[in-house]
C-alpha positions, 0 to 999 in steps of 0.5 A, a space after each residue: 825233186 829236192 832243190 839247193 841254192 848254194 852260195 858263199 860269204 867271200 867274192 874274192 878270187 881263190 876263195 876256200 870258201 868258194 872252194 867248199 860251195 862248189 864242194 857240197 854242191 857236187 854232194 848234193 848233186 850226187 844226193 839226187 839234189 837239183 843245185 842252184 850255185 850263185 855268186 854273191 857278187 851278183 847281187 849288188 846291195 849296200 851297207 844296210 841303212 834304214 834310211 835307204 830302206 825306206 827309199 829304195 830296197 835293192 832289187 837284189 835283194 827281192 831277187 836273192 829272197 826268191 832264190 832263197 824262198 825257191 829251194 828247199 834247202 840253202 848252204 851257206 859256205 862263210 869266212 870268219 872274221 874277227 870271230 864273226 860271219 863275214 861282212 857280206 854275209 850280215 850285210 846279206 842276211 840283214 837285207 834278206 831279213 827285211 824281205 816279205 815273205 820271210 826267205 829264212 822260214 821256207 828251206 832248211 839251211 847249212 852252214 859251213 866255213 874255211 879259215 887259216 886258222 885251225 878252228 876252222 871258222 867255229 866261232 863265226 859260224 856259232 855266230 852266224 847260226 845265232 843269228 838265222 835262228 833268231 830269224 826263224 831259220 832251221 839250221 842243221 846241226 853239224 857246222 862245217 868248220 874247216 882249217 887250215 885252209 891251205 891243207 884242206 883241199 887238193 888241186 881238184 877242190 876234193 877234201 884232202 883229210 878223211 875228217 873233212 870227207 865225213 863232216 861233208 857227208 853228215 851235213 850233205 845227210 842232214 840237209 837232204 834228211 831234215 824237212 820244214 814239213 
């Protein structure tokens, strides 16, 4: 059975973005998909510094590479900040960058984000996709980017415009489609 780790860029409580990774978890789901969710707040791992690298690489982050290594396909649900992934999402995918085997060149990943503003995260998520390319990673082609984030979703975590219903079903599509071979 195909298998899907989910995960979002924000720990905080309320979070959208949270919100959107339970979302395309449940479509994955309904897509015959075995899904993994995890919170990132479960995997404790500083600021990256090569110093601490050399001494010490956090077991977090070997345990968040097999995760990763161990699905075939990875979502990745991320805020934008300042038009640009969120801070635990680089800080993240730095970390994992430097894990053996590579945990980018196994699964195919989406990527996907809620903001307030109107672009819906477009421009972190173009970075955010920059930036797992450069690693190896196949990344599908729709960018789930979703604003405004206080209309986008109703009291159950459904989205509540048609748009979003589609976007949703192209990635969920994509990700069970697309194959590393």
């Amino acid at each position: 059975m195909t298998s899907a780790l989910t995960l979002s860029g924000s720990i905080r409580q309320g979070s959208y973005n949270r919100v959107l990774q339970r979302h395309v978890g449940r479509k994955l789901g309904d897509a015959g998909v075995a899904v993994t969710e995890i919170d990132l707040g479960d995997f404790d791992m500083p600021i990256f510094n090569e110093d601490l690298e050399a001494e010490h690489t956090p077991e977090a982050a070997r345990r968040l590479a097999a995760l990763f290594v161990s699905h075939d396909i990875v979502f990745v649900a991320s805020p934008e900040y300042n038009g640009g992934a969120s801070p635990l999402i680089v800080n993240t995918v730095t970390w994992l960058s430097r894990q053996k085997p590579s945990p980018f060149r196994h699964a195919v990943f989406g990527i996907g984000g809620v903001s307030s503003g109107k672009y819906g995260t477009i421009w972190g998520l173009s970075h955010l996709r920059e930036s797992l390319t450069k690693l190896g990673t196949l990344v599908v082609p729709t960018l789930l980017g979703i604003g405004p984030a206080e209309s986008a979703f109703d009291e159950r975590g459904e989205p509540s415009e048609p748009a979003i219903i589609r976007k949703v079903e192209q990635i969920v599509h994509e990700l069970t489609l697309f194959s590393r071979g």
